[in-house]
KOLKOL-184825 format. One record per residue (C-alpha): residue number from 1; residue in one letter; chain; x negated, y negated, z negated. Coordinates in pm, 1 decimal. Last residue first. Layout:
<rs>
R num residu chaine     east    north       up
R NUM      A      A        X        Y        Z
...
</rs>
This chain:
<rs>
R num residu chaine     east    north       up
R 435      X      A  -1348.3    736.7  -1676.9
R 434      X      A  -1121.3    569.5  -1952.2
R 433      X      A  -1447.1    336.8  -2063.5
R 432      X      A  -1486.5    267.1  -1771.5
R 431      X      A  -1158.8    138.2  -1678.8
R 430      X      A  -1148.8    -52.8  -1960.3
R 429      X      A  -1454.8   -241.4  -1901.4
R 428      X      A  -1359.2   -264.7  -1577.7
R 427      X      A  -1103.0   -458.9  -1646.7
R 426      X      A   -752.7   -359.2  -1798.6
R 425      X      A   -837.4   -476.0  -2174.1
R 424      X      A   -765.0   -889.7  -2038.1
R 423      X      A   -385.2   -724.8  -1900.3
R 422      X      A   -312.3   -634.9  -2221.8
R 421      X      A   -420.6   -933.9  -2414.9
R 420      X      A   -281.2  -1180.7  -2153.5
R 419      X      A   -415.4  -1360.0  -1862.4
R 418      X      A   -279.9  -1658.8  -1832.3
R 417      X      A   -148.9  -1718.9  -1481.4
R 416      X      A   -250.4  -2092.5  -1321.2
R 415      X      A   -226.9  -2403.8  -1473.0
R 414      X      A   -149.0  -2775.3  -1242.7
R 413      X      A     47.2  -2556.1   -984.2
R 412      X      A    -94.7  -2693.5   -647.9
R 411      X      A     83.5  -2969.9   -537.6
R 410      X      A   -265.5  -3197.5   -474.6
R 409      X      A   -362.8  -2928.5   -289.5
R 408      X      A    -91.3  -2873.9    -57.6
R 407      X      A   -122.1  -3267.1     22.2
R 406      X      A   -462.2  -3268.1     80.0
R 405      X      A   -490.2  -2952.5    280.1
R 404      X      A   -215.5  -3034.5    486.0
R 403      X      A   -357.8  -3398.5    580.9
R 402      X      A   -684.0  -3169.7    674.3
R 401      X      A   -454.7  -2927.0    877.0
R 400      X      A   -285.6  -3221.8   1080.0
R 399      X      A   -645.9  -3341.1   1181.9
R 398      X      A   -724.4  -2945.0   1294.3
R 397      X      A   -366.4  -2957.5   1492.2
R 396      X      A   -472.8  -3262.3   1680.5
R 395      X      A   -837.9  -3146.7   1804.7
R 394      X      A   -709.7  -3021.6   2149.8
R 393      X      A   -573.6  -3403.4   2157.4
R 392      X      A   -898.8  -3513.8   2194.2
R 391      X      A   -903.0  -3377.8   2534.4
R 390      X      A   -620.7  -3642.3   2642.0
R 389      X      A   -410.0  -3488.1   3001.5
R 388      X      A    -52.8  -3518.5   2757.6
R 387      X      A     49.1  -3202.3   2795.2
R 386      X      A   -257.2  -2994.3   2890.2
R 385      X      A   -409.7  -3133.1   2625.4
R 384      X      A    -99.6  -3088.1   2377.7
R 383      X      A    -66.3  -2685.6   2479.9
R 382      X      A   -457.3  -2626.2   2444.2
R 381      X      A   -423.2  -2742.6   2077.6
R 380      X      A   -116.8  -2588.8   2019.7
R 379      X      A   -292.3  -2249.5   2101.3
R 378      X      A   -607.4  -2382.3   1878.3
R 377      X      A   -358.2  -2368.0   1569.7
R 376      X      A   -165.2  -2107.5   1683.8
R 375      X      A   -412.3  -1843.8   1615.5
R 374      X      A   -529.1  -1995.9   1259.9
R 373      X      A   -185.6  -2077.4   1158.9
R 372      X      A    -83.1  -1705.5   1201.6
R 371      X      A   -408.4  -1635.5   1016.2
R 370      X      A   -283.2  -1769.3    724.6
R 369      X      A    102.6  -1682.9    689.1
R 368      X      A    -33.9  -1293.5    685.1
R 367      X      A   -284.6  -1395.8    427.5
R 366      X      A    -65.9  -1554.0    270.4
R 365      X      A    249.4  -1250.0    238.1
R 364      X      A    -29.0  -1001.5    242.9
R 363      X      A   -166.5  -1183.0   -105.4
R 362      X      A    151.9  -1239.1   -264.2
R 361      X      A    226.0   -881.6   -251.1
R 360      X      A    -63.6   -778.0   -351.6
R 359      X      A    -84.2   -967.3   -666.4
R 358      X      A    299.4   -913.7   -730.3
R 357      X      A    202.3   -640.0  -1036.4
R 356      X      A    -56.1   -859.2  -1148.9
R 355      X      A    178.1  -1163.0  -1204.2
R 354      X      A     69.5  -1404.3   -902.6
R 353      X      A   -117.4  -1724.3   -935.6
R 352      X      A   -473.4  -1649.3   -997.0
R 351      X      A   -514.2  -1303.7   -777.8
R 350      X      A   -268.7  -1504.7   -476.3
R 349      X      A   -520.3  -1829.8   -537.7
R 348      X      A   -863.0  -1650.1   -515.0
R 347      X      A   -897.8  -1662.8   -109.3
R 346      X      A   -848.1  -2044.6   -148.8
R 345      X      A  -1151.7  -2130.0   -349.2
R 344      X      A  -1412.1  -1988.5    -58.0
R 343      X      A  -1144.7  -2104.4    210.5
R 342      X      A  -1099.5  -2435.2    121.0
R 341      X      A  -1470.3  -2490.3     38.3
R 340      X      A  -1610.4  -2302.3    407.4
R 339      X      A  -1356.8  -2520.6    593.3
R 338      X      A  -1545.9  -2855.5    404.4
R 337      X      A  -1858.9  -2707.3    490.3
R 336      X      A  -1854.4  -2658.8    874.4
R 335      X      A  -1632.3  -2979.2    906.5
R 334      X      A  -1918.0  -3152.0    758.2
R 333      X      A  -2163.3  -3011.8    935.3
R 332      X      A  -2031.1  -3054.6   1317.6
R 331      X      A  -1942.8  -3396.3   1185.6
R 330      X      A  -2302.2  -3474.1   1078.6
R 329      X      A  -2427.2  -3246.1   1442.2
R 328      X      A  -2143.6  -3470.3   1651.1
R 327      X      A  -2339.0  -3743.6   1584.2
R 326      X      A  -2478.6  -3871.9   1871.3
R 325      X      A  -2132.7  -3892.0   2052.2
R 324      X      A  -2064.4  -4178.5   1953.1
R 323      X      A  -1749.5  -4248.9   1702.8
R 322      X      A  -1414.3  -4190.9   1819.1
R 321      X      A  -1315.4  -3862.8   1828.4
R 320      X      A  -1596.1  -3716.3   1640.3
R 319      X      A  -1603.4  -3978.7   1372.6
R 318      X      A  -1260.4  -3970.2   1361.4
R 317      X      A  -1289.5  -3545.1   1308.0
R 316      X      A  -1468.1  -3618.7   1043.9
R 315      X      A  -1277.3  -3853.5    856.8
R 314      X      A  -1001.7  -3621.4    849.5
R 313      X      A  -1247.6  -3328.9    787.1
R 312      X      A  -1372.2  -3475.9    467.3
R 311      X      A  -1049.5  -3598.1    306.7
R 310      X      A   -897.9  -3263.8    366.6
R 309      X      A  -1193.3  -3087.8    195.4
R 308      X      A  -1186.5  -3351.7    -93.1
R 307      X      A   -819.2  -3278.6   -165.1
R 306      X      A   -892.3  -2907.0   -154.1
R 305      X      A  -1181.0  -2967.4   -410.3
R 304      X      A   -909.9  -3125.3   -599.8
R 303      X      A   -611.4  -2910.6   -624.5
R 302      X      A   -740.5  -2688.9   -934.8
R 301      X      A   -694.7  -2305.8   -915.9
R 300      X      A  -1049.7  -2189.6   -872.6
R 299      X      A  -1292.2  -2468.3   -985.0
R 298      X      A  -1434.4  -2401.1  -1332.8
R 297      X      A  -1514.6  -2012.6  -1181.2
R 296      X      A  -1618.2  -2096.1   -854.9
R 295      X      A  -1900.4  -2350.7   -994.8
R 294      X      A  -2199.4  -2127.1   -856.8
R 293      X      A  -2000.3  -1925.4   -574.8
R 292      X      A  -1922.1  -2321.3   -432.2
R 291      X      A  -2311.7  -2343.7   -383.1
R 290      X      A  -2325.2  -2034.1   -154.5
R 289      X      A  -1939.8  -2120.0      3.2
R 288      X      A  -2159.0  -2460.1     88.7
R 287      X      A  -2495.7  -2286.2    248.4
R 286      X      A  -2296.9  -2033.6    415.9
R 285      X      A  -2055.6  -2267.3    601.8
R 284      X      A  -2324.3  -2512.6    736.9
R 283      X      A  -2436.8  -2217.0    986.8
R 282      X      A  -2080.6  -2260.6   1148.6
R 281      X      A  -2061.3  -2599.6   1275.6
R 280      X      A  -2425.9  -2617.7   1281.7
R 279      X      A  -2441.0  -2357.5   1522.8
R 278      X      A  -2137.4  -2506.5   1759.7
R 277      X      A  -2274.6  -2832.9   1686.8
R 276      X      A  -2593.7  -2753.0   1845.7
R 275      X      A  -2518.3  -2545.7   2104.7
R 274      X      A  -2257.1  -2807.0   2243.4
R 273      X      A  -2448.4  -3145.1   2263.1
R 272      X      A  -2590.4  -3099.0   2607.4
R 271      X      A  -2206.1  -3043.6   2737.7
R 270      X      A  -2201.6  -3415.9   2711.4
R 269      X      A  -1970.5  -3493.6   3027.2
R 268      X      A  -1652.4  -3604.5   2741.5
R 267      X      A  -1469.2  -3307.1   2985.9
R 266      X      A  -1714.4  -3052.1   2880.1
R 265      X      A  -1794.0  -3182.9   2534.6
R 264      X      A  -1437.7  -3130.0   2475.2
R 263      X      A  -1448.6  -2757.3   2610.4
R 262      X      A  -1748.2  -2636.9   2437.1
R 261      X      A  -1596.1  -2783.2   2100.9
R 260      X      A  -1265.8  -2628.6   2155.9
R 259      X      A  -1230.5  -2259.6   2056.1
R 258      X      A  -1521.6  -2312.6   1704.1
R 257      X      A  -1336.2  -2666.7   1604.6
R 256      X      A  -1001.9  -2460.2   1582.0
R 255      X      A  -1157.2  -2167.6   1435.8
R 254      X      A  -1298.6  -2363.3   1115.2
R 253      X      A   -998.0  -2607.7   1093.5
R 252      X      A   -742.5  -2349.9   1132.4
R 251      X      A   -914.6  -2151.5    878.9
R 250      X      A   -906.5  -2439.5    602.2
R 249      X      A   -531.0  -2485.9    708.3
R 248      X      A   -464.1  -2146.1    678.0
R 247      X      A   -553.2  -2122.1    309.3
R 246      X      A   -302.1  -2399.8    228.3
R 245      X      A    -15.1  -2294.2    468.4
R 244      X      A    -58.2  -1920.6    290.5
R 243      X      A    -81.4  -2084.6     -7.1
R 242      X      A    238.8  -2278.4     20.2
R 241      X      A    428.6  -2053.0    169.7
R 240      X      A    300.2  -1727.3     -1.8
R 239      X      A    413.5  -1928.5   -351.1
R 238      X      A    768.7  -1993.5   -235.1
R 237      X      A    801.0  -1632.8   -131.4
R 236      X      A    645.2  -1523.3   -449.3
R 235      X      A    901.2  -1712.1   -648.2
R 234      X      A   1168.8  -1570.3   -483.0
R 233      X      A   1008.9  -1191.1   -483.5
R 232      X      A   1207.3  -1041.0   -808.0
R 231      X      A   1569.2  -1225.1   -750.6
R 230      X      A   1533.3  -1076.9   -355.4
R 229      X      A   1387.7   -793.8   -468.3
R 228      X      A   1686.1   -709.1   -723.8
R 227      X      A   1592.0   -733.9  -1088.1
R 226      X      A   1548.9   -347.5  -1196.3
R 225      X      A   1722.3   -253.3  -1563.6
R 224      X      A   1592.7      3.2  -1758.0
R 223      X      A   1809.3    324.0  -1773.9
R 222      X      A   1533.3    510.6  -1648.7
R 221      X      A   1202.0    413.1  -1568.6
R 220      X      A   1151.1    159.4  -1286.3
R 219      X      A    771.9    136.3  -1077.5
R 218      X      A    615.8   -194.0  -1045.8
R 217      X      A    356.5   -160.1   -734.4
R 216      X      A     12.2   -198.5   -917.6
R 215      X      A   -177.8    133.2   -842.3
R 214      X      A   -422.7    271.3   -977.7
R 213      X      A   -765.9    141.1   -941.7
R 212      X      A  -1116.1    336.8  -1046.3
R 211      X      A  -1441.9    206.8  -1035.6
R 210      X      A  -1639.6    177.4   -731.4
R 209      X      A  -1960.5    411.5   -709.1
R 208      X      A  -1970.9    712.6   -496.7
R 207      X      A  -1663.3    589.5   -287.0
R 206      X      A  -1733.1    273.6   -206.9
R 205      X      A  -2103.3    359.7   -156.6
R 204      X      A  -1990.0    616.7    121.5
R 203      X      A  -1776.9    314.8    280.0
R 202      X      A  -2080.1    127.3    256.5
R 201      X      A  -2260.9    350.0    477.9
R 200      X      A  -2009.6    386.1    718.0
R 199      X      A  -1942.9     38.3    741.5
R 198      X      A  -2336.3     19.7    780.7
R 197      X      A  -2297.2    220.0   1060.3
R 196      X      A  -2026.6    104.3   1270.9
R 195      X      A  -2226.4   -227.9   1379.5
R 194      X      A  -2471.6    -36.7   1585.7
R 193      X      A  -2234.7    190.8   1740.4
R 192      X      A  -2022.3   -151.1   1873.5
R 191      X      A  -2378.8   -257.9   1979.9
R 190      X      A  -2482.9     95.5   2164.6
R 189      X      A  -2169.5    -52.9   2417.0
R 188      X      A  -2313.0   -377.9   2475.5
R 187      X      A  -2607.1   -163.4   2597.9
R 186      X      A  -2715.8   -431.7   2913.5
R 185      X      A  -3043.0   -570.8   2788.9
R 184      X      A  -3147.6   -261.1   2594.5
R 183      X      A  -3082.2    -52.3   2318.1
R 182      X      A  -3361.0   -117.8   2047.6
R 181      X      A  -3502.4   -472.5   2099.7
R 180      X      A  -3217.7   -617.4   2335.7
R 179      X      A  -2967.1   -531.1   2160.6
R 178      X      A  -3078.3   -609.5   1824.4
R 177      X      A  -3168.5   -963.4   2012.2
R 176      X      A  -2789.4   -999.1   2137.0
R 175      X      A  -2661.8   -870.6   1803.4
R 174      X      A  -2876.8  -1105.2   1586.7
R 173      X      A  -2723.9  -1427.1   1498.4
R 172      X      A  -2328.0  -1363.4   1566.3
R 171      X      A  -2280.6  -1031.4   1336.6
R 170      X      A  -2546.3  -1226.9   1055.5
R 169      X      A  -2370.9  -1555.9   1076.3
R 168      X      A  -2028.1  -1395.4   1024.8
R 167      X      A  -2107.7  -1132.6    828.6
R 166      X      A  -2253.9  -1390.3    573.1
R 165      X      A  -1962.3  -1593.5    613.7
R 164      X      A  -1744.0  -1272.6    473.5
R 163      X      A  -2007.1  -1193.8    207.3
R 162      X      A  -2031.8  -1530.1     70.0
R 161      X      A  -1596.3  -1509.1     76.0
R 160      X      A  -1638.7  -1199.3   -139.1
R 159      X      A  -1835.3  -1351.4   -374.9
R 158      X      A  -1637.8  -1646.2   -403.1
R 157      X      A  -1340.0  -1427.4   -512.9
R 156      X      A  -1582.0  -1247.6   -759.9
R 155      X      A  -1626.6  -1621.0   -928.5
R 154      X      A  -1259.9  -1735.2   -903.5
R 153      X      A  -1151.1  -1373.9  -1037.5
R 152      X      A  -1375.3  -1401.4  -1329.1
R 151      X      A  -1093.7  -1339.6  -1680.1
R 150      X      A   -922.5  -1082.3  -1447.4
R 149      X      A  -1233.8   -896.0  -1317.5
R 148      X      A  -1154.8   -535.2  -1244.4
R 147      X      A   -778.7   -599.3  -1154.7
R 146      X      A   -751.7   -925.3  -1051.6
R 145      X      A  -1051.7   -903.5   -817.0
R 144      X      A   -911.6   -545.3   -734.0
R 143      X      A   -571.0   -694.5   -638.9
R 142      X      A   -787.9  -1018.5   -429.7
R 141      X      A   -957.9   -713.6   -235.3
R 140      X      A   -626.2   -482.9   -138.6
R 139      X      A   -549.3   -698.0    147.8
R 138      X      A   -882.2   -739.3    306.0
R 137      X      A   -922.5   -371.0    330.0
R 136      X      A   -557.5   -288.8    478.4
R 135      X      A   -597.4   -592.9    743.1
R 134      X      A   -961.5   -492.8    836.7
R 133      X      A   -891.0   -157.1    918.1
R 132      X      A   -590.1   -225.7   1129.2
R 131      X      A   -870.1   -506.9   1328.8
R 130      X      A  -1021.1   -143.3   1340.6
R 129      X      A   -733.6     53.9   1539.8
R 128      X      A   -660.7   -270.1   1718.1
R 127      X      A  -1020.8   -283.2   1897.3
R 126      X      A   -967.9    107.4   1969.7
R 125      X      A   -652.8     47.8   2150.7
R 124      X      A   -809.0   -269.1   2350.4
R 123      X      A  -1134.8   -104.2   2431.0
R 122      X      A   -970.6    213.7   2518.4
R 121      X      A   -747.4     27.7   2789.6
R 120      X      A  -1054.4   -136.7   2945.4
R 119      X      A  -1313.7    133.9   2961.3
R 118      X      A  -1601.6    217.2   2724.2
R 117      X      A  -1482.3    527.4   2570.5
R 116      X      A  -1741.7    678.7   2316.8
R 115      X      A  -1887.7    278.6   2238.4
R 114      X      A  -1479.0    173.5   2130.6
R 113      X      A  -1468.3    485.1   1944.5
R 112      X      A  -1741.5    351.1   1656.2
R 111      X      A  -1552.3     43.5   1618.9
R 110      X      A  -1235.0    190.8   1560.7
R 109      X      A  -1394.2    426.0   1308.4
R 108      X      A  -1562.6    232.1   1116.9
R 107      X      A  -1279.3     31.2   1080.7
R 106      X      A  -1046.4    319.5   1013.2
R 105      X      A  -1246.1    436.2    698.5
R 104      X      A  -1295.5     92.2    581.1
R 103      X      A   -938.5     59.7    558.4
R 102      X      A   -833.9    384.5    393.3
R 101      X      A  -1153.6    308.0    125.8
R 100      X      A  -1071.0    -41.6     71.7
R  99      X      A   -729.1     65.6     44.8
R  98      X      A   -749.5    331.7   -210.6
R  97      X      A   -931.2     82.2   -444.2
R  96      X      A   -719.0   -143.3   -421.9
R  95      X      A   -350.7     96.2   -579.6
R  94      X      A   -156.1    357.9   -343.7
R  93      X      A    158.3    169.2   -375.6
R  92      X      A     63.7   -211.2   -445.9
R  91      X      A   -267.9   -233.4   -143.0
R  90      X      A     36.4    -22.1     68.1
R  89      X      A    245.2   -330.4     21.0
R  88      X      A    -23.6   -585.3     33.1
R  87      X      A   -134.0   -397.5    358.7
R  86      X      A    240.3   -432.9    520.0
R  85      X      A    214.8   -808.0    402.2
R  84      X      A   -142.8   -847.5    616.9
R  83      X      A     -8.9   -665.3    940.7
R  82      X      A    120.1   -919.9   1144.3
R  81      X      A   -184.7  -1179.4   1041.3
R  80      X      A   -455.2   -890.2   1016.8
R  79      X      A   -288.8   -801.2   1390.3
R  78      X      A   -294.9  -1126.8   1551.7
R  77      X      A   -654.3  -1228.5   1402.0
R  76      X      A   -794.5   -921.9   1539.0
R  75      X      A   -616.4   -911.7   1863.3
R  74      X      A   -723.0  -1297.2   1927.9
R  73      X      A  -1083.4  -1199.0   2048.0
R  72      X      A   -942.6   -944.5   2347.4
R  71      X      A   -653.5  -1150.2   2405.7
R  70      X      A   -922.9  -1410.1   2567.8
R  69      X      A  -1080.7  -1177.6   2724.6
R  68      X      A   -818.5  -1044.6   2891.4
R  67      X      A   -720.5  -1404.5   2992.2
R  66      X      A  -1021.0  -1437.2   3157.9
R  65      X      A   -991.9  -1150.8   3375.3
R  64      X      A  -1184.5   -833.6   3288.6
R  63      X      A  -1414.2   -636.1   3525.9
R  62      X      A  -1533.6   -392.1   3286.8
R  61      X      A  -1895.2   -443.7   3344.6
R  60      X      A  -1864.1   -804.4   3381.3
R  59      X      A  -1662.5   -861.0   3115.6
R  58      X      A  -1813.6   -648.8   2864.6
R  57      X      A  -2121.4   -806.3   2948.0
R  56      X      A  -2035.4  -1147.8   2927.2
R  55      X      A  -1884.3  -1048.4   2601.5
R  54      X      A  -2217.8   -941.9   2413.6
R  53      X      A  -2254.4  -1234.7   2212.2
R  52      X      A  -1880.8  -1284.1   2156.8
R  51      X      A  -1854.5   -888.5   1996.4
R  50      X      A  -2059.5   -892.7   1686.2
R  49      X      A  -1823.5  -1125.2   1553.6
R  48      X      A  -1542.6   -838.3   1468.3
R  47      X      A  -1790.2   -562.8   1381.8
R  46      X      A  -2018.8   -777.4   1133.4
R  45      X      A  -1671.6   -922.3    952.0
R  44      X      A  -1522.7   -697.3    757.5
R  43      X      A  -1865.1   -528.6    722.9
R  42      X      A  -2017.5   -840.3    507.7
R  41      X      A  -1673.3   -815.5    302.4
R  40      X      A  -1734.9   -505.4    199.7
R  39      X      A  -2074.8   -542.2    127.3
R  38      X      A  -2009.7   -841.5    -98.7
R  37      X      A  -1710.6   -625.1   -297.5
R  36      X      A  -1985.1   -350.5   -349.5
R  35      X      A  -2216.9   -617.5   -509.3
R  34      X      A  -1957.0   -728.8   -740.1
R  33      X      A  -1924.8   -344.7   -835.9
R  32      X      A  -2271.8   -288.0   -872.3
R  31      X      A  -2286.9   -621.8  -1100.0
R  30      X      A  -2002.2   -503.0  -1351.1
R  29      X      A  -2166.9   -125.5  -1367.0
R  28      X      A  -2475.4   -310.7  -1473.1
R  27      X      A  -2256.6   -505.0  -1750.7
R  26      X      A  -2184.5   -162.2  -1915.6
R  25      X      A  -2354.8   -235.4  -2237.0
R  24      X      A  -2283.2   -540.7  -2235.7
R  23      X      A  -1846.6   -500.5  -2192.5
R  22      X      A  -1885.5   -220.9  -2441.8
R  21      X      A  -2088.6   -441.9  -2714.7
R  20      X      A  -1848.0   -703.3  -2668.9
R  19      X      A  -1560.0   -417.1  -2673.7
R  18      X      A  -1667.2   -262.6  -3007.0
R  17      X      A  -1737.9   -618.0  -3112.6
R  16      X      A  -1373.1   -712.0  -3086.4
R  15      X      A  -1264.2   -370.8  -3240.0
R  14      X      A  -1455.5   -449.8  -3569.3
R  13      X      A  -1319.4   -780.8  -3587.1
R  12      X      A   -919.1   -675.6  -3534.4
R  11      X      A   -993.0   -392.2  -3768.5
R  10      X      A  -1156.7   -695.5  -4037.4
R   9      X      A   -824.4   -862.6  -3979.6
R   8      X      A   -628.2   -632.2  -4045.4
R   7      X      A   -821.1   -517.3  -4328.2
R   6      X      A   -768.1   -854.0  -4457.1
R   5      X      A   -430.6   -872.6  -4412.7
R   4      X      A   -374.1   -538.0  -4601.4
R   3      X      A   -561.8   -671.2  -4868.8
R   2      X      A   -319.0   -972.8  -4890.7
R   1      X      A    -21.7   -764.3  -4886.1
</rs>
């Protein structure tokens, strides 16, 4: 009996290196992949903030009223917010990888039709058609994160929220002068074109060179007994409350700030001050999700940099109210980094705190919860100025988000999923070493 123990135990050894050695030797693979998740979520975002700078344009040539526009830059964040527990469903059924591809396919294409018919009622179809896209792409990225990287989901999580801010900055920075340089002043149209192409492109990476990923959805075999969904999802539902309310807040904050700053100065007669905290407000997010990427790992899962988030905007958004109106840059950049932490860590929570076969699941259920928040959010805020005739009071719902982050964070489950042996041998080592 001893002897066999110790054979045991050498097998156990042997087959430890074997997968060391595997999970070094194949470590480039690891690295493409990460970089693959940072394009796609670079071109979730390029087509979608690419618009704004060319909007006067669209306007103008299309003759849209205001409120046209204005439904015109909500449609994304209505349908990914409809549509984001759909997605986790389909993410589930026809497995992450799928759904990248499926939703990468449609944005490309959504975008690309908008330039072929530039007319009002196109614009709008063609507009949902990629914001669909989005929804099914975004969906299926924290079940790949748990399913290719389940021991570094807080560090490829981050990864994929550089690459989000990143398309952000870049989509908002340098349509107008693309435009300019190789279309023309008034070829708003060549920029939805423009924007298609690397989703093209990295939807022909996606399929070359991301690993494979089956799908999670639990699937009965006979004579075993099924819990009902109800008994199955009430933990989940519980769960895509409270992250969904936590991962909203930090995007209420960022989009609420972004719809009212212009209008604030406005009425405080400081309209002088606007560029600059609008660019601040929103370059300050890179820099921060950059640094957050370093320590992502040790941090994903804990309630306290949510705590300090919270803490941050509430005092920042005193300062703002009443403090002079001089520094509205600091607050700019402090709000501008403390949305960027809750939302780097927060995207990670449904791959940390789900079983893998309800990752998907859990994340359309917050996701969907989260950008409902971040379209009322600035909605309220319009309601309670018009209400009560006090332009700080557009700024309300972004103070009640930072008391929301703080206490959502601090009841975050103290230890999130364990990853067990079987699941640990289902990364992409594994699934490398099965292709």
């Amino acid at each position: 009996m001893e002897q066999a123990g110790q054979e045991a135990q050498q097998a156990r050894a042997g087959a430890g290196e074997s997968a060391r050695a595997g999970r070094a030797g194949m470590s480039w693979r690891a690295v493409i992949t990460c970089g693959l998740i940072v394009l796609v979520g670079i071109n979730l975002r390029t087509v979608i903030l690419g618009v704004p700078p060319v909007l006067p344009l669209v306007q103008g040539d299309l003759d849209l009223s205001h409120t046209a526009i204005g439904l015109l830059t909500a449609l994304p964040v209505l349908v990914m917010g409809g549509l984001a527990l759909p997605a986790g469903l389909l993410a589930g059924r026809i497995g992450g990888r799928a759904s990248v591809a499926l939703g990468l396919a449609l944005l490309a294409a959504g975008a690309a039709l908008r330039a072929v018919f530039p007319a009002a009622v196109p614009l709008f179809i063609f507009t949902t058609l990629l914001s669909l896209g989005i929804a099914v792409a975004q969906t299926a990225v924290p079940v790949l994160a748990r399913q290719w990287f389940p021991r570094q989901i807080g560090l490829v999580s981050a990864l994929y929220t550089d690459g989000l801010i990143a398309g952000e900055a870049l989509a908002a920075g340098i349509t107008a002068p693309l435009m300019g340089a190789l279309i023309g002043p008034h070829g708003w149209a060549g920029t939805f074109v423009l924007w298609s192409l690397p989703v093209a492109l990295t939807l022909a990476l996606w399929l070359l060179l991301a690993p494979a990923a089956p799908a999670t959805a639990p699937r009965p075999t006979p004579g075993a007994r099924v819990a009902t969904p109800a008994a199955r999802d009430k933990q989940a539902r519980a769960s895509a409350l409270h992250l969904g309310a936590l991962l909203g807040s930090g995007s209420l904050i960022y989009f609420g700030m972004n719809g009212w700053i212009a209008s604030y100065n406005q009425a405080r007669h400081v309209p002088g001050l606007t560029p600059a905290a609008l660019a601040i407000l929103n370059a300050a997010q890179l820099p921060v999700s950059l640094m957050v990427t370093l320590a992502a790992q040790r941090l994903a899962g804990r309630g306290g940099p949510f705590i300090v988030a919270g803490t941050l905007v509430t005092l920042a958004i005193a300062g703002w109210v009443f403090g002079p109106a001089e520094l509205e840059p600091l607050w700019a950049a402090v709000l501008g980094g403390s949305s960027a932490l809750a939302f780097t860590l927060g995207i990670a929570l449904p791959a940390l705190l789900a079983h893998r076969a309800e990752v998907a699941r859990l994340a359309g259920q917050t996701l969907g919860i989260s950008y409902g928040l971040a379209f009322l959010g600035p909605l309220l805020g319009g309601a309670l100025w018009d209400l009560t005739g006090v332009p700080a009071m557009a700024f309300l719902p972004v103070a009640a988000a930072a008391l929301a982050l703080i206490v959502l964070g601090a009841r975050l489950p103290r230890q999130h999923l364990v990853v067990d042996e079987v699941e640990r041998d289902t990364g992409l080592a594994a699934v490398q070493r099965a292709e």
